[in-house]
C-alpha positions in Angstrom: 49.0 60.6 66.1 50.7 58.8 69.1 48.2 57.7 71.8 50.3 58.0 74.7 49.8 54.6 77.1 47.9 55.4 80.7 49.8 54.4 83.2 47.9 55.6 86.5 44.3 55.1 87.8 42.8 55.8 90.7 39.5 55.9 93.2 37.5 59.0 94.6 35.7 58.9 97.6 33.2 61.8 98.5 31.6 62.6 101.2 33.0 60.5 103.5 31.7 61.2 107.0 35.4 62.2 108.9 37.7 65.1 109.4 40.2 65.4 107.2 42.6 65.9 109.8 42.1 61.9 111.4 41.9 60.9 106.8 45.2 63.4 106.6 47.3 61.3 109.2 47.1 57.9 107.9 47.6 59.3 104.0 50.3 60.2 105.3 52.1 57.0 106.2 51.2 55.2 103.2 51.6 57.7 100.1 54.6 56.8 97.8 54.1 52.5 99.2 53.8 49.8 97.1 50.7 48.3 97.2 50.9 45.5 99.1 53.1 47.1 102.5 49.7 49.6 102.0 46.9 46.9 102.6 49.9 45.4 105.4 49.8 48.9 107.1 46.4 49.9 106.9 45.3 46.3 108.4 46.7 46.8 111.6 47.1 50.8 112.0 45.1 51.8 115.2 43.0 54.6 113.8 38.8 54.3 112.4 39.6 56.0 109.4 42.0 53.4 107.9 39.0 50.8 106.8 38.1 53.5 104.7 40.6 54.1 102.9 41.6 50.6 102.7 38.6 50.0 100.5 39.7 52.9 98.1 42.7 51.1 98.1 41.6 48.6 97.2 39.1 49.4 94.6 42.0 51.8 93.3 44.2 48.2 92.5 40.9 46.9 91.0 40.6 49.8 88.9 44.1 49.3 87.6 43.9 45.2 87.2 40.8 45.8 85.1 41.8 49.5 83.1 45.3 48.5 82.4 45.7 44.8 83.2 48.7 44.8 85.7 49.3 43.1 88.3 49.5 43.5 92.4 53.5 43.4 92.7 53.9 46.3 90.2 51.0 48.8 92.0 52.5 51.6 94.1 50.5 54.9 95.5 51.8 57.7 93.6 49.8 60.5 95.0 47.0 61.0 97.7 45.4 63.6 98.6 42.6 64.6 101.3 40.5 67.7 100.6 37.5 68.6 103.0 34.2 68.4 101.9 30.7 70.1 103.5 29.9 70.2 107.3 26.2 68.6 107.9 24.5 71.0 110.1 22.5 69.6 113.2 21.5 71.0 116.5 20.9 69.2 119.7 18.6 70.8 122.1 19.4 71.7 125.4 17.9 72.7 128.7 15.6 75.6 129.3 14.5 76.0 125.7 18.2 76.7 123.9 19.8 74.7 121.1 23.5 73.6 120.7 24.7 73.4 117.0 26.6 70.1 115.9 28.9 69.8 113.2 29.8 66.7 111.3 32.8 67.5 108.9 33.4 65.4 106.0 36.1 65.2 103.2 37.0 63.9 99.8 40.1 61.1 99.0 41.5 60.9 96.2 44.3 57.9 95.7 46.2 57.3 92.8 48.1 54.2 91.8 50.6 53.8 89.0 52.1 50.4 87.5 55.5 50.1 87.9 55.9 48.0 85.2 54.7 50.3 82.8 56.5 53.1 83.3 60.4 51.9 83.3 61.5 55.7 84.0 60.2 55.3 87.6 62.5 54.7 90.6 61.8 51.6 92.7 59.6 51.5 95.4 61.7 51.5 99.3 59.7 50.4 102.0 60.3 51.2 105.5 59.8 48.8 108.2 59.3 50.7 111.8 59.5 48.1 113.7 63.2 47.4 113.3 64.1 50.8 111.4 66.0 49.4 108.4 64.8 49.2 104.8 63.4 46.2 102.5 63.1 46.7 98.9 59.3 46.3 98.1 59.9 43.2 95.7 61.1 41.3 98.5 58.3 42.0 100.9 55.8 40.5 98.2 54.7 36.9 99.3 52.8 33.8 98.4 49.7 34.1 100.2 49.7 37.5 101.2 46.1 38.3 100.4 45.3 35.2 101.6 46.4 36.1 105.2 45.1 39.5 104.6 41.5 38.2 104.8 41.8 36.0 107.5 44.6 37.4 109.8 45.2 35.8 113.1 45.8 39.0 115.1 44.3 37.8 118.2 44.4 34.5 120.4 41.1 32.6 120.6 41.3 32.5 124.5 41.2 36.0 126.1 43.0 34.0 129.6 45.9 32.8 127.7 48.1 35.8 128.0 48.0 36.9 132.2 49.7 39.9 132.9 51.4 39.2 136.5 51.6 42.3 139.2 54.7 42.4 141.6 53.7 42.9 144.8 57.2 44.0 145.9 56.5 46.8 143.9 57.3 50.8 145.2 53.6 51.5 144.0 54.6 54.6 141.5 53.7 57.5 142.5 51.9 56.6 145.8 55.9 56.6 147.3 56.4 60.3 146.3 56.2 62.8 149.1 
């Protein structure tokens, strides 16, 4: 018999305490990435729900460096999926004697990772960059000491009076003009 080589891994999370409308948005961006341009876009997306699922991420890539021994260049996200999970039930009293139900949704991600290595039938990996709107090929994106900078960005300056925003006091004043 041939024992067909596994070539995908991935992490479950259940019960995660968030819609999974806010989970569904940010699966979104990164399914079909490469590993690396995930942890970059997850790092500095604005919503609560990325930590998350940067953590499955990440536990994903340590699934597949221990299960199949490959490495971080070669790991893309070949599916992800968000399914919802049970509502916990609460109520929170209100005034002359009545009760106001609560509901706190929660949902179930899945992500998948695949080594690109070993599977050669797969396509390579494009990234998109939004910021200037042209594409990179994922190989070239891959640095050095990019999980390095990844545990210790420097996102913010350590003064919060170095950058002065400057109002011009010949100004219109918006809408206060409009008649």
């Amino acid at each position: 018999m041939f024992q067909k080589k596994k070539t995908e891994v991935y992490a479950l999370g259940q019960n995660i305490s968030m819609s999974a409308h806010k989970a569904r948005r940010v699966i979104d961006q990164i399914r079909g990435r490469s590993y690396l341009t995930t942890l970059f876009l997850l790092k500095f997306m604005p919503y609560g729900a990325c930590s998350r699922i940067f953590k499955l991420v990440w536990s994903a890539a340590a699934n597949a460096r221990h299960l199949l021994g490959s490495k971080n260049e070669n790991l893309f996200i070949s599916q992800a999926e968000v399914n919802e999970g049970t509502s916990l039930k609460r109520f929170q009293l209100r005034a002359r004697g009545c009760s106001y139900p609560i509901k706190r949704p929660t949902c179930h991600i899945t992500i998948v990772m695949k080594d690109r290595s070993l599977n050669n039938s797969e396509k390579k990996v494009k990234v998109f960059l939004d910021a200037d709107n042209f594409l990179v090929d994922a190989d070239d994106f891959v640095q050095k000491d990019f999980m390095n900078w990844l545990k210790n960005p420097i996102t913010k300056p350590k003064n919060k009076y170095l950058t002065m925003e400057y109002d011009d006091m010949y100004s219109n004043g918006g809408a206060w003009d409009k008649k």
